[in-house]
C-alpha beads as a LAMMPS data file, in Angstrom:
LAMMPS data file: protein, C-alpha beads

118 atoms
117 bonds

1 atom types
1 bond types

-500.0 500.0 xlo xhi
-500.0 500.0 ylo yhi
-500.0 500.0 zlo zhi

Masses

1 110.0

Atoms # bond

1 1 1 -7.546 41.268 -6.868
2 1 1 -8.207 38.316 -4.259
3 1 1 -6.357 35.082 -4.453
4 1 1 -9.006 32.190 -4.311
5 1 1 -7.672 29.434 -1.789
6 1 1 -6.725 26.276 -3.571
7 1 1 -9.317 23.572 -2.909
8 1 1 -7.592 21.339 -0.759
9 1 1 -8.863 17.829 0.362
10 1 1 -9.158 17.592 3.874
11 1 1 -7.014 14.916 5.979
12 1 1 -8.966 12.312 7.728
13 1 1 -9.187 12.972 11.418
14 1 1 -7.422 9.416 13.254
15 1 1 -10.687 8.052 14.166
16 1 1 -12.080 8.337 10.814
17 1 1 -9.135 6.698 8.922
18 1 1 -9.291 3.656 11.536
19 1 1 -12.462 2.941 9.780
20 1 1 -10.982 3.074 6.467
21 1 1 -11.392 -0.058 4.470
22 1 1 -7.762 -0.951 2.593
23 1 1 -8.154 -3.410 -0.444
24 1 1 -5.367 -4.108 -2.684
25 1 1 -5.420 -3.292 -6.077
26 1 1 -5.115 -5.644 -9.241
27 1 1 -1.695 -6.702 -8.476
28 1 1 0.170 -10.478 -9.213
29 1 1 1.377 -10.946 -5.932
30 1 1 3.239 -14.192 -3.751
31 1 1 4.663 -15.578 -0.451
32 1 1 8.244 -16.777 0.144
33 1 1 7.641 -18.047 3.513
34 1 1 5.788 -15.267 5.731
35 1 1 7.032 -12.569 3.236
36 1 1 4.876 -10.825 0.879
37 1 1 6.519 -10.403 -3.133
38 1 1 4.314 -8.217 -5.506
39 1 1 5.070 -8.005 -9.037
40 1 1 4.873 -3.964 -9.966
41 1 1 4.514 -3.053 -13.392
42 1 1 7.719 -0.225 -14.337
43 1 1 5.333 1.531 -16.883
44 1 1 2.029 1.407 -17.905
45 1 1 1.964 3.216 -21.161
46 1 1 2.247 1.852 -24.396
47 1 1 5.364 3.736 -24.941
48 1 1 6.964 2.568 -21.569
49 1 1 6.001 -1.251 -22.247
50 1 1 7.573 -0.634 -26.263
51 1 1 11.017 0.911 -24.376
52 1 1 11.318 -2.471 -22.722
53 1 1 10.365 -4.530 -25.631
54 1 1 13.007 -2.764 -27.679
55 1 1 15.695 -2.899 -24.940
56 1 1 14.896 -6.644 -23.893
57 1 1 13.864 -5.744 -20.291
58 1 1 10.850 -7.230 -18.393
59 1 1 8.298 -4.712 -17.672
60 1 1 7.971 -5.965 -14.247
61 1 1 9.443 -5.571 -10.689
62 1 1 9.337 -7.348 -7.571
63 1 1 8.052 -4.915 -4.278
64 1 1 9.978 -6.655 -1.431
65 1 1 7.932 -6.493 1.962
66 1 1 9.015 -7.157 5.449
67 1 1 7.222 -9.171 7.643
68 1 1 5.321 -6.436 9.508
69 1 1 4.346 -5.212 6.271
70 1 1 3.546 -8.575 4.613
71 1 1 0.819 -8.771 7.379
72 1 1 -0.900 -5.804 6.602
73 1 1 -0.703 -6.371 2.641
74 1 1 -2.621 -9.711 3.515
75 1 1 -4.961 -8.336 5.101
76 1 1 -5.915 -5.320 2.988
77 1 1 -8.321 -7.800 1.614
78 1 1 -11.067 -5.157 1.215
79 1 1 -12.872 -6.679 4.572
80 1 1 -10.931 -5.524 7.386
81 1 1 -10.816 -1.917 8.309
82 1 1 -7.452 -0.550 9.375
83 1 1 -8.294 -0.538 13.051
84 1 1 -8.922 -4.192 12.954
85 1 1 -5.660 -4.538 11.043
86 1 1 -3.725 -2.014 13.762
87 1 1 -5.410 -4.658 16.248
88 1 1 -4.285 -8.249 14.470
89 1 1 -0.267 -6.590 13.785
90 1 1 -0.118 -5.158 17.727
91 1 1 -0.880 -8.919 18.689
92 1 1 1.764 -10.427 15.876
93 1 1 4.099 -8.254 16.856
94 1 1 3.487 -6.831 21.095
95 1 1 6.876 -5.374 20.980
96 1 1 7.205 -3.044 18.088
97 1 1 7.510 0.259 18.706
98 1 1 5.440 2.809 17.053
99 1 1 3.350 0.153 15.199
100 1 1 0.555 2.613 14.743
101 1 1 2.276 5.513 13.283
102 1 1 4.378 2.342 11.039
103 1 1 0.779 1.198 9.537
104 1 1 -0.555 4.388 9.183
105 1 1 2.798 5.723 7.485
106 1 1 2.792 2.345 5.271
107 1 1 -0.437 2.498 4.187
108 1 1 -0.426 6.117 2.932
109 1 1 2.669 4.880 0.926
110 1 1 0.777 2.099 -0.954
111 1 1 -1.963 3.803 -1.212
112 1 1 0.339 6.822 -2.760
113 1 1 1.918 4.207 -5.202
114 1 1 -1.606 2.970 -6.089
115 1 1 -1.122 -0.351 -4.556
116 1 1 -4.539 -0.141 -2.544
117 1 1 -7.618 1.963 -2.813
118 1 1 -9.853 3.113 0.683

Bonds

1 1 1 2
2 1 2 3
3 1 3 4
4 1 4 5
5 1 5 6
6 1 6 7
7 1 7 8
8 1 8 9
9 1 9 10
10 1 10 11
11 1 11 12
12 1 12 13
13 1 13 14
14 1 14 15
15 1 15 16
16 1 16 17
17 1 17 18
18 1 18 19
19 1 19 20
20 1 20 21
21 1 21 22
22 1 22 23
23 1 23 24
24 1 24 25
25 1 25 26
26 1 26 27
27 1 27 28
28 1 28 29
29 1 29 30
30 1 30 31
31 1 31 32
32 1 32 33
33 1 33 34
34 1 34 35
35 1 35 36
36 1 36 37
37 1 37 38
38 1 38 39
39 1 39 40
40 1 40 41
41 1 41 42
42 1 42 43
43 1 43 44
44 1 44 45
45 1 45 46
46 1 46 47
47 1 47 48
48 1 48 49
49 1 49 50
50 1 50 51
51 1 51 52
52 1 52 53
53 1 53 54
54 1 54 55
55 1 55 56
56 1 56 57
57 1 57 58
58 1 58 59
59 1 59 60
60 1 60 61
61 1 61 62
62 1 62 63
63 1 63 64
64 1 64 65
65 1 65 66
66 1 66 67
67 1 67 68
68 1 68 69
69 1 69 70
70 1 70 71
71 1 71 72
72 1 72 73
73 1 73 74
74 1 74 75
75 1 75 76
76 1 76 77
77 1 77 78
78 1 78 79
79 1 79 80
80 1 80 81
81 1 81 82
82 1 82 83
83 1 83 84
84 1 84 85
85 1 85 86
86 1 86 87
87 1 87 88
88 1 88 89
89 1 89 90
90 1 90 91
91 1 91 92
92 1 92 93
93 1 93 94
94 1 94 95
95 1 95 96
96 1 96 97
97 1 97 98
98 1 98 99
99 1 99 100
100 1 100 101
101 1 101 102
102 1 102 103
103 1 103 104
104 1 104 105
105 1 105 106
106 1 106 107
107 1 107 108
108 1 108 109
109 1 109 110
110 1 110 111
111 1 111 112
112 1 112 113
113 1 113 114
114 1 114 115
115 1 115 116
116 1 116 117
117 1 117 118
């Protein structure tokens, strides 16, 4: 009998998530001077929110970001594309190391924890 290959998604090539268009999702979210705060729900189900009703916990926590990736949650506005943001956090910050692989590695993780949306 033949296995069937697993339909897999296929990864963007670089140049084609460049022109990917990052927009944050429907998230309460702050400044504390250049630093970016977003309030994360801990559960979404109706059973999650009732455990911290019972137990007298908010059903909230704050995400925490840095300034480098502050920048790019600002600008995930749903108008700039990522190369444009690459270009505006290279200028902000000329001697960074790596800042391309740190975007692209940062935005697969919000986009992983359903913080943004392409």
């Amino acid at each position: 009998m033949r296995k069937e290959k697993k339909n897999r998604a296929r990864l963007p090539t670089a140049d084609e998530f460049l022109q990917y268009v990052p927009r944050r999702l429907d998230f309460e979210w702050y400044t504390e001077g250049d630093l970016v705060r977003i309030k994360v729900p801990k559960f979404t189900s109706n059973f999650g929110k009732s455990f911290c009703n019972f137990v007298k916990k908010e059903n909230m926590f704050i995400a925490n970001l840095d300034k480098i990736g502050s920048l790019i949650w600002k600008n995930c506005d749903g108008r700039n594309n990522v190369k444009q943001i690459l270009d505006i956090i290279t200028r902000e910050f000329p001697d960074q190391k790596d800042i391309d692989q740190r975007l692209f590695l940062f935005l697969q993780q919000i986009k992983a924890l359903h913080y943004i949306d392409y």
